[in-house]
VOPAGU-2260 file (C-alpha; in pm, 1 decimal, decimal comma):
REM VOPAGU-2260
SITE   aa  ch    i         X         Y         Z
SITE  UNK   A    0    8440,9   12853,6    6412,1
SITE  UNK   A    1    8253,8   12662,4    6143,5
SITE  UNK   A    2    8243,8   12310,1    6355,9
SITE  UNK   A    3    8075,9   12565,6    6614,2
SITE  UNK   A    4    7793,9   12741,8    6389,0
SITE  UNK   A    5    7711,4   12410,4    6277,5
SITE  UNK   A    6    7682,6   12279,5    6623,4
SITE  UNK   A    7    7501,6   12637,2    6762,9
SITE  UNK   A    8    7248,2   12546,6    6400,3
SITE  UNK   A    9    7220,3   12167,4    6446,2
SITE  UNK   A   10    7070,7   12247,7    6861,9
SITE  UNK   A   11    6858,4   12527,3    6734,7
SITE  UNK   A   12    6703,8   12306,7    6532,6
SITE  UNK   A   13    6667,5   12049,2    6777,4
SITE  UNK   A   14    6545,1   12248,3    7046,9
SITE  UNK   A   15    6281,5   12412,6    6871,8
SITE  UNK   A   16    6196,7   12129,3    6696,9
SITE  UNK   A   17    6183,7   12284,4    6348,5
SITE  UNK   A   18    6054,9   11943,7    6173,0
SITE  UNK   A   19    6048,6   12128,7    5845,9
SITE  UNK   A   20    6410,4   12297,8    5883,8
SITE  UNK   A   21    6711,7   12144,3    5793,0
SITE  UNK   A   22    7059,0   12319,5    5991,1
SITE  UNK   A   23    7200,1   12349,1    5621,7
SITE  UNK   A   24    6987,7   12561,6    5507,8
SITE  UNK   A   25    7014,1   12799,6    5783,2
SITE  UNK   A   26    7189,8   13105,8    5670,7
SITE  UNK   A   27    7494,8   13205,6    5896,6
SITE  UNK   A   28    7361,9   13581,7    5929,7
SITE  UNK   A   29    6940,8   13527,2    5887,1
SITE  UNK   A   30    6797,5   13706,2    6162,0
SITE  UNK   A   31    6659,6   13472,7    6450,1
SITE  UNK   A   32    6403,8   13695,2    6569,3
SITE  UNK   A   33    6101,0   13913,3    6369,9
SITE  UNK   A   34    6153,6   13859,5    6001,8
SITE  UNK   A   35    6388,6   13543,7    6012,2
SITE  UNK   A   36    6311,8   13253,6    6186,1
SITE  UNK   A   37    6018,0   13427,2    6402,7
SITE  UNK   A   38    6114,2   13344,6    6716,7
SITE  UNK   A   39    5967,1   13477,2    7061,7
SITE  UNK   A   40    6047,6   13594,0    7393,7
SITE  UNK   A   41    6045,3   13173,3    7519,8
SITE  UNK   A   42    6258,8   13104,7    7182,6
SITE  UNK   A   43    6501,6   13347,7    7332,7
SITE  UNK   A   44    6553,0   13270,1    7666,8
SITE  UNK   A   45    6584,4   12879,2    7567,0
SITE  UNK   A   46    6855,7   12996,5    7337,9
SITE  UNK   A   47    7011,5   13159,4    7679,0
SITE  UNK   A   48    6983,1   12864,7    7911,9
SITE  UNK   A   49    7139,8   12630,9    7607,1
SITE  UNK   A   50    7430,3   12897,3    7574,8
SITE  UNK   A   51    7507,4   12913,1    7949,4
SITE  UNK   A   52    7428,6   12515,5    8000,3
SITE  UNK   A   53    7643,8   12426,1    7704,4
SITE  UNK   A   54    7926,4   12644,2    7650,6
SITE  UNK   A   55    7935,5   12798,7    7981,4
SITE  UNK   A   56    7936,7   13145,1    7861,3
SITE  UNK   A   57    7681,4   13421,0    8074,4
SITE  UNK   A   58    7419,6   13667,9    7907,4
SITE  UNK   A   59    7328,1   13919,2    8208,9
SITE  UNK   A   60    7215,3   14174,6    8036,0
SITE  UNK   A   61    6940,1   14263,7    7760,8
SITE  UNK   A   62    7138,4   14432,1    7515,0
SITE  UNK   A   63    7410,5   14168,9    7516,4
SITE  UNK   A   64    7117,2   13927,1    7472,8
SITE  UNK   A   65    7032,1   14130,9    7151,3
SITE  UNK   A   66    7371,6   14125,4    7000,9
SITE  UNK   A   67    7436,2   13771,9    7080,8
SITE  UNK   A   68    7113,3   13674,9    6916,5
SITE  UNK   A   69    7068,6   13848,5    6650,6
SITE  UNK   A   70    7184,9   13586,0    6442,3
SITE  UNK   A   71    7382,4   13233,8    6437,8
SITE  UNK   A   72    7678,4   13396,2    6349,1
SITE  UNK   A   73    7705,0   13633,8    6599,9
SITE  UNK   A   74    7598,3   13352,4    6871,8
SITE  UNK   A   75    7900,3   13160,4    6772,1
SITE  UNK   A   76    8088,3   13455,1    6743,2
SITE  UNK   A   77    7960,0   13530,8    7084,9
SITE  UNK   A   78    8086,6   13191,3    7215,5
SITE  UNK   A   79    8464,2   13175,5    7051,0
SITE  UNK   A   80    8500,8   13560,4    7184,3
SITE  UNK   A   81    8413,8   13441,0    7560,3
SITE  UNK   A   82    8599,6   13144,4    7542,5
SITE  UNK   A   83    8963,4   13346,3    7442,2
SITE  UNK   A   84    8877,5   13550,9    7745,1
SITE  UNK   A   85    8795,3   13884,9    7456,3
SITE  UNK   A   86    8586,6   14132,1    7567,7
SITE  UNK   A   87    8236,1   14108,7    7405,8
């Protein structure tokens, strides 16, 4: 899963365009949303649309959303789990 997080850190970075962040120097478990990397409701559904675009895994529900999201390492996590055909 580590080629993965780094991939899921390196388009986060990208698509947000965080000049001033490095994918590095993400933590694998720093919140994405409120205290970590302050992201909003926009944030979040661009995270969704890369997700389902890229890895061809489906969010259809809120709290799924929340749990997927609530940090690189679960949206990886997230991502490997769907992929095996595991229940999420």
């Amino acid at each position: 899963m580590t080629d993965l997080l780094k991939e899921i850190k390196e388009k986060r970075v990208g698509t947000l365009k965080l000049a001033d962040v490095q994918p590095e120097e993400m933590g694998t478990d720093e919140p994405l949303f409120g205290e970590g990397l302050g992201l909003d409701s926009i944030n979040g559904f661009e995270r969704v649309v890369m997700l389902e675009r890229d890895y061809g895994v489906k969010i259809d529900s809120k709290e799924l959303g929340q749990r997927v999201f609530a940090s690189p390492c679960s949206m990886a996590d997230f991502v490997e789990r769907s992929r095996a055909g595991k229940s999420v």
